[in-house]
C-alpha positions in Angstrom: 117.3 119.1 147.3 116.9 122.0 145.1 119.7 121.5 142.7 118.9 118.0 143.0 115.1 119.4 141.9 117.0 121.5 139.0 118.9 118.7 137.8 115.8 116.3 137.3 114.2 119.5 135.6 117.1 119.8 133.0 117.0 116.2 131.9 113.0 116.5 131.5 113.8 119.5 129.3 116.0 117.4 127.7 114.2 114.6 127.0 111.2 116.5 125.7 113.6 118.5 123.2 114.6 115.4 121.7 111.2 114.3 120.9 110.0 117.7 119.9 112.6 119.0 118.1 112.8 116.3 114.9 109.4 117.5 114.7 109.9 121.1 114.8 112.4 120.6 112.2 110.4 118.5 109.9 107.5 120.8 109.8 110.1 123.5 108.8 111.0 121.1 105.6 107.8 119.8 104.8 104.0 121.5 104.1 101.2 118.7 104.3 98.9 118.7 100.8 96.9 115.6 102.5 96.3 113.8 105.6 96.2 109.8 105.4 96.0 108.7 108.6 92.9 107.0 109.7 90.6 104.2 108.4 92.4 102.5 105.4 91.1 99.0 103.5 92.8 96.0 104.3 93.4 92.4 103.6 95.9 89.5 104.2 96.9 87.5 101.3 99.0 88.3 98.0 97.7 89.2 94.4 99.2 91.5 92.2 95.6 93.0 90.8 95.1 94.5 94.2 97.2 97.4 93.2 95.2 98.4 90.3 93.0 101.2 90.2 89.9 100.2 89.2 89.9 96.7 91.9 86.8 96.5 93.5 87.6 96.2 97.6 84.5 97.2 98.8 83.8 93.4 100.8 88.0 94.2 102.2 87.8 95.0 106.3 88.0 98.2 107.3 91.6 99.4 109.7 93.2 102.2 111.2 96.3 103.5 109.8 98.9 103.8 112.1 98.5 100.7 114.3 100.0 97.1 113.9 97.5 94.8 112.1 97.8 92.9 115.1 96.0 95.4 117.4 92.8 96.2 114.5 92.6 92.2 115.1 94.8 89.9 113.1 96.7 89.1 116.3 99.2 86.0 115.1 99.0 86.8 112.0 102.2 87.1 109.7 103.0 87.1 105.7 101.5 89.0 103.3 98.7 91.9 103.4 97.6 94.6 101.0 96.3 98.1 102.2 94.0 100.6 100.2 92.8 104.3 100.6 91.1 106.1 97.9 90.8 110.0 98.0 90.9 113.4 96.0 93.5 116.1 95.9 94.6 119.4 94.7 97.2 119.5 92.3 99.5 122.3 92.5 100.8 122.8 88.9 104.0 124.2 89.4 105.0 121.3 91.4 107.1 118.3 89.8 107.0 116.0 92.9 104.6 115.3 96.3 106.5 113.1 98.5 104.0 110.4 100.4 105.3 109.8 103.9 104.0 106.3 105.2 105.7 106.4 108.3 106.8 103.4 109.8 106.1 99.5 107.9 107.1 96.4 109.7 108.6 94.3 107.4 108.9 94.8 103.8 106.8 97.4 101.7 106.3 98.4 97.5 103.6 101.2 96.9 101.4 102.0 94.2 99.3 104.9 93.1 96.4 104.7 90.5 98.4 101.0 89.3 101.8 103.1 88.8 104.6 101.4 91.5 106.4 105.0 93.4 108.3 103.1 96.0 109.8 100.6 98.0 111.6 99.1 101.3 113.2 96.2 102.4 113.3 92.6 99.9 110.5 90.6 99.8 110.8 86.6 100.2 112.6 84.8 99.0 115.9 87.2 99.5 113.7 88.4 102.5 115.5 91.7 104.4 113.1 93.9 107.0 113.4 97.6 106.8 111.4 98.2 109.9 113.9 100.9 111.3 113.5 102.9 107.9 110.7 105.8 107.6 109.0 105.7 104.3 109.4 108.6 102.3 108.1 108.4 98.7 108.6 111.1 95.8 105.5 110.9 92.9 105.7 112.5 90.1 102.4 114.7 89.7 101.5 113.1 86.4 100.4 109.6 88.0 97.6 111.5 90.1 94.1 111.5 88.9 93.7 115.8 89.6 89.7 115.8 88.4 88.4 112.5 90.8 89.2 109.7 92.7 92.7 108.2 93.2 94.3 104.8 94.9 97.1 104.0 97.0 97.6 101.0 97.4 100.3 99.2 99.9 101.7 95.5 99.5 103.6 94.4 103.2 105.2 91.4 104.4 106.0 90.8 108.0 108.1 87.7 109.2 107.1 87.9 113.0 105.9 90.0 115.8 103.8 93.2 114.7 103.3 93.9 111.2 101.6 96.8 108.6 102.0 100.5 108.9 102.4 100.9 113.0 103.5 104.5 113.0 104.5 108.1 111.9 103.1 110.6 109.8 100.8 109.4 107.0 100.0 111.7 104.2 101.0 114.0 100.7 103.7 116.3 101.8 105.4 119.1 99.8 109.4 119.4 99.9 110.0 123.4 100.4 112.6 123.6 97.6 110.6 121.9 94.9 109.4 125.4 93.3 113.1 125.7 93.2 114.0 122.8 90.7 114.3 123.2 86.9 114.5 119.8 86.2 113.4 118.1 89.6 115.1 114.3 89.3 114.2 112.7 92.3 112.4 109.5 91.9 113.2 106.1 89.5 116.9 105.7 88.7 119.2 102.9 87.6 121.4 101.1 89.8 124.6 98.8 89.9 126.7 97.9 92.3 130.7 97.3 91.3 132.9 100.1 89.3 133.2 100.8 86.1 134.8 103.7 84.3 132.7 102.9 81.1 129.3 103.7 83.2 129.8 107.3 83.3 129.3 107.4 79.4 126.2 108.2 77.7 126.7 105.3 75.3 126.9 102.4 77.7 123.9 100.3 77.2 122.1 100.3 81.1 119.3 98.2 80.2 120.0 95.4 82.7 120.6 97.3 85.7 118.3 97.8 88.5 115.6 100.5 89.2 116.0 102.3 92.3 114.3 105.1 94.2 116.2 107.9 95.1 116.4 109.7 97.1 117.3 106.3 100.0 119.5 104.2 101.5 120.1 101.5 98.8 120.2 99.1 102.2 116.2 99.6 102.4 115.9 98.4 98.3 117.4 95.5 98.2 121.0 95.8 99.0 121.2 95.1 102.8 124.4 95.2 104.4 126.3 96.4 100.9 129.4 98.2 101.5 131.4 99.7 98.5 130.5 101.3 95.2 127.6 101.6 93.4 126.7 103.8 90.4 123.3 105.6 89.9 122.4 106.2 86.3 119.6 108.2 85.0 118.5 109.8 81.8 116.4 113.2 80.9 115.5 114.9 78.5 116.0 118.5 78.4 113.9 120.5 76.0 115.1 124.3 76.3 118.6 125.9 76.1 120.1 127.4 79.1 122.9 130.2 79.1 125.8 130.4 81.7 125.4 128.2 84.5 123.5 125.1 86.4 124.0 123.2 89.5 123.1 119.3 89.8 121.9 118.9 93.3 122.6 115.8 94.6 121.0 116.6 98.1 123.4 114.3 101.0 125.1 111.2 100.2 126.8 108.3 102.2 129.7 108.3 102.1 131.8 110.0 99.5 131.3 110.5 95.5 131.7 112.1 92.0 129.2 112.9 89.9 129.2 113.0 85.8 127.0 114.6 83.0 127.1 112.8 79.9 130.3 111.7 80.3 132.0 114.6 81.6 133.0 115.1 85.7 131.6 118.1 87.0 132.6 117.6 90.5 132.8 115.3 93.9 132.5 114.9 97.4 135.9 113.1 99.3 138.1 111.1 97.2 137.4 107.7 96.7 140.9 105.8 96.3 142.2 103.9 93.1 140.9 100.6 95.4 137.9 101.9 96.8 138.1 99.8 100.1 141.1 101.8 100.8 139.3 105.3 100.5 139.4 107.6 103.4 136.0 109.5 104.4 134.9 111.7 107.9 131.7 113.5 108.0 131.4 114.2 103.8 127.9 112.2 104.4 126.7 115.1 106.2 127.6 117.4 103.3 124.6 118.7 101.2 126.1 118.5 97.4 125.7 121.0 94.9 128.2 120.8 91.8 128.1 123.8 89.1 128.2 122.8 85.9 128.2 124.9 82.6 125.1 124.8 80.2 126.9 124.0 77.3 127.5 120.2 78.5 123.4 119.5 78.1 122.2 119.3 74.7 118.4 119.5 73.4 117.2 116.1 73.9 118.6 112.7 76.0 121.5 113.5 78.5 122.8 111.1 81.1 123.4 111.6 84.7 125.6 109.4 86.4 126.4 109.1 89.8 129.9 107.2 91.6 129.2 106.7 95.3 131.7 104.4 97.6 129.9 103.6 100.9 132.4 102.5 103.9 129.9 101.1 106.4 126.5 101.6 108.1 123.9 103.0 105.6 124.8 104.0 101.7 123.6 106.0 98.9 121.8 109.1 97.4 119.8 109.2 100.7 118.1 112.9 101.0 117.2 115.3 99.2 116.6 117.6 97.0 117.6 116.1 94.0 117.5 118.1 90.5 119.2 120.7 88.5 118.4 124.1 89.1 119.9 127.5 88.1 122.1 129.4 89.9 119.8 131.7 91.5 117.1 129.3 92.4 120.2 127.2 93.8 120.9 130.1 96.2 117.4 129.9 97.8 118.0 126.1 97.9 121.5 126.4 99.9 120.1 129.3 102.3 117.3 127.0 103.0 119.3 123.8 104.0 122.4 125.7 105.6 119.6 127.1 107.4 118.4 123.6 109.1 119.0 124.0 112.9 120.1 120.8 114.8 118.6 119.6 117.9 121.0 121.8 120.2 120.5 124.6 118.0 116.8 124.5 119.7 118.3 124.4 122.7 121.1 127.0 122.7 119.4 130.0 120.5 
């Protein structure tokens, strides 16, 4: 009876670890600027002006964020509905980036702040494709807060069936540890194509028609369900100061395998992806956190492109965590310790 008792007290102990312990982890990661759950405004229907600013939503119902719409009582109802929260916030000015966490959305989501769009999950109708199983985790760039007033957030869903809106999670403005570590932090809008091309690495080739994509995230939640294979990232910044000796672009983790080029040049990669790309052989390199020295002298004052070759083999793909940026080499040093650091859930267990 007793190591019957012991045995049913290990697997509690278990069970509560792996509850407790993403938690524990996250709040390692992540230092909350703003809390957002609670009483949000909301509506059903669809029209683009609701993600302005300045839209007037005072007559809008009143609902708490998290819960499905249909329990704050909109039972049956599924399509289209728009949330709103307006608030004030301190700006931290030697940030680049807050990340807004939303949690959980059931189906499809595209966020706005003050009118300016930071983020997206899922395909809306008609090329519908749910990313209820995917928490949303939003960089902003600091410039698109209002930091002397009021601000907006703004949330267009779309749910197909069963419960819909922002059901669960943390809601709120978080700050990534490592983001005083960035020089140049790059995590946000990028271009996107899938296919290969060798010409896409080059800062001439004319981009203009390719997708915008958020990064970092599975390209599965933006539009690409179910895509296996290769798809390029592009992105271009503009640097405004020499550096001397070295820099690392941080590419944070990435599923599966890739190389990564600046301005043309490769500067280094993660697996080999194969002369035919289907044929590539990969293990765990989507666990790898990817930091790739690079010397100074290939940035120049002004526009420099970034391009990123990533073959995925199955199962989610992409630039999918991060940090993402270019930082020196010293401030690349706190960055490693801090993510070789991360403890797994056993590591709670065991130490």
């Amino acid at each position: 009876m007793r190591i019957r008792r012991n045995i049913l007290t290990v697997a509690k102990l278990i069970l509560v670890l792996f509850i407790i312990a993403p938690q524990l982890i996250n709040a390692e990661d992540w230092r909350r600027v703003l809390r957002l759950k609670g009483i949000w405004k909301f509506s059903i229907g669809d029209k683009m002006e609701w993600a302005e600013k300045n839209f007037d939503d005072s007559s809008w119902e009143e609902i708490w964020v998290p819960s499905f719409w249909e329990n704050e009582g909109f039972n049956g109802y599924n399509g289209y509905a728009w949330y709103r929260k307006s608030f004030e916030i301190k700006i931290d000015t030697k940030l680049k980036n807050i990340y807004l966490f939303l949690g959980y959305i059931d189906d499809v989501d595209e966020v706005y702040l003050n009118g300016n769009k930071i983020g997206g999950s899922g395909s809306f109708p008609p090329n519908y494709a749910t990313a209820y199983n995917s928490e949303r985790r939003y960089p902003i760039p600091v410039e698109f807060f209002n930091k002397n007033g009021e601000n907006v957030l703004a949330v267009r869903v779309f749910d197909a069936t069963l419960g819909g809106g922002i059901n669960s999670g943390n809601q709120g403005f978080y700050v990534q540890r490592e983001a005083y570590y960035l020089d140049y932090d790059l995590e946000g809008e990028w271009l996107f194509n899938t296919g290969d091309n060798s010409q896409w690495k080059e800062p001439y080739y004319n981009d203009s028609g390719w997708d915008k994509i958020f990064v970092p995230g599975h390209w599965e939640s933006q539009n690409y369900a179910d895509y296996d294979g290769v798809g390029w990232y592009r992105k271009t910044i503009t640097i405004d100061e020499d550096y001397d000796d070295k820099l690392v672009l941080i590419l944070g983790k990435i599923d599966d395998i890739d190389e990564a080029f600046i301005n043309g040049k490769r500067i280094g990669g993660t697996g080999v992806i194969s002369k035919y790309p289907e044929d590539s052989f990969f293990n765990h390199e989507w666990q790898e956190f990817r930091g790739y020295f690079f010397d100074s002298s290939l940035l120049k004052i002004g526009e420099n492109v970034i391009a990123v070759r990533v073959y995925d083999g199955y199962l989610g793909g992409g630039i999918y965590q991060g940090p993402i940026g270019i930082a020196t080499q010293e401030n690349y040093r706190r960055i490693w310790r801090s993510n070789r650091g991360e403890k797994s859930i056993w590591d709670y267990f065991f130490d």
